[in-house]
Each structure stands twice: as structure tokens, then as C-alpha cells.
C-alpha positions as CSV (number, residue, x, y, z in Angstrom):
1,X,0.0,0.0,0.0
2,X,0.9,3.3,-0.7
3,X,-0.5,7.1,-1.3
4,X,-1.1,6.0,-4.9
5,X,-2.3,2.4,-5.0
6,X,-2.2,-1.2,-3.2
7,X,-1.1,-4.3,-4.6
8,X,-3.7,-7.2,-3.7
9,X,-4.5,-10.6,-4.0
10,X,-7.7,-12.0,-5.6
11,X,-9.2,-15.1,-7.4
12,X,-10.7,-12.9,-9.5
13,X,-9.2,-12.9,-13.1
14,X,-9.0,-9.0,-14.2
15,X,-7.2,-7.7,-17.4
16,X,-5.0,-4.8,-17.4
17,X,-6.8,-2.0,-17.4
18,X,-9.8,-2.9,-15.6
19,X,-11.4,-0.7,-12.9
20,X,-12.8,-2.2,-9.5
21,X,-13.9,-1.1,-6.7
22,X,-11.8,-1.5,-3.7
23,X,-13.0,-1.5,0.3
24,X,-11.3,-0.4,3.8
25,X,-13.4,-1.2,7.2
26,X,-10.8,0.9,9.5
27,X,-11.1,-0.1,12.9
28,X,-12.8,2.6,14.4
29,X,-14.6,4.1,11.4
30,X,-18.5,2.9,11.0
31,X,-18.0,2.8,7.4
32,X,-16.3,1.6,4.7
33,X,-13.7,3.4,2.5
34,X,-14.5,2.8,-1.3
35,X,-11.8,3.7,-3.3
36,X,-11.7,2.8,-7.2
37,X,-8.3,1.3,-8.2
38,X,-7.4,0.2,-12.3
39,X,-5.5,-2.6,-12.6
40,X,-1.7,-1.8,-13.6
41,X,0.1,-5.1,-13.8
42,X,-0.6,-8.5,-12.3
43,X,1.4,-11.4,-11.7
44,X,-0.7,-14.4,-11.0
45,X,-3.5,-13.5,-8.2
46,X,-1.6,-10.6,-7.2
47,X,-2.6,-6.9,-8.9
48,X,-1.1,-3.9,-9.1
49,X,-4.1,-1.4,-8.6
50,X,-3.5,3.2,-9.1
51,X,-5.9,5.0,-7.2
52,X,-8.8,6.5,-9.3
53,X,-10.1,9.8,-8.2
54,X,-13.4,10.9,-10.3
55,X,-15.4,12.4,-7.2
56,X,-15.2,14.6,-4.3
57,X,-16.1,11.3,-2.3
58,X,-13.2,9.8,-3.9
59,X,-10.9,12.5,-3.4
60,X,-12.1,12.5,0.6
61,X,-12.3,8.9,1.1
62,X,-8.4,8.9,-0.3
63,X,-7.6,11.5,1.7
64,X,-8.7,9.5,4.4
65,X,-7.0,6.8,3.4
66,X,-3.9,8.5,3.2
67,X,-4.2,10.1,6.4
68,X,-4.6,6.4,8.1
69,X,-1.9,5.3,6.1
70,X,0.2,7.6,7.1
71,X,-0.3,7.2,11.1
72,X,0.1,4.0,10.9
73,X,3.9,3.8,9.4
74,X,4.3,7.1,11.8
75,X,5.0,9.9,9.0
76,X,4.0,13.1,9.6
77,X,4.3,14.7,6.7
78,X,1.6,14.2,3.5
């Protein structure tokens, strides 16, 4: 994981290219995080997946994301 994409494991077969969407139940939160992802490379089960931002929910939902991110590997800056 990182500010830009994840790389993740599925059964599902998806082509380059292809955009799915992608969910985070954070501990405390009392909803999920949807974030849209495009597939970048594969190898096997695991996929490369960049960030799509398209929305304002998007764009706070990965802000969101980032800012977890970031407090958990104990960065400070953004």
C-alpha cells in the first residue's frame, strides 16, 4: 500500500486496465472506505491497482485513506 495504489490478492481474473472497486473497514470508522483502483500489472493472483479519483467522495475517502496510512507507518508529513 501506498498514497497512490495497493497491490492485492484475488481469485478474480481481471485484465489490465480494468477498474474495480476497492473496500477499507478501519477499525474505528463505521464505514467503509470505497476507493476505485485500475488494474496496472498482475502477476498471478496478485494486482497492481492506481488509485482513481473521479469524485469529491473519492478524493475524501483517499484522503482519508492516506491520512490512516500515514499514522500507521508514523509519518508526519503528507
Amino acid at each position: 500500500m501506498n498514497d497512490s495504489g495497493i497491490a492485492m490478492y484475488t481469485n478474480a481474473e481481471m485484465s489490465l486496465g480494468t477498474v474495480a472497486e476497492i473496500q477499507f473497514m478501519p477499525g474505528s470508522f463505521d464505514f467503509p472506505l470505497t476507493l476505485r483502483g485500475v488494474v496496472r500489472n498482475h502477476a498471478g493472483s496478485k494486482y497492481g491497482m492506481e488509485f482513481l479519483v473521479t469524485s469529491a467522495a473519492e478524493s475524501e475517502h483517499l484522503t482519508i485513506f492516506r491520512e490512516i496510512l500515514h499514522s500507521k507507518l508514523g509519518r508526519t508529513d503528507a
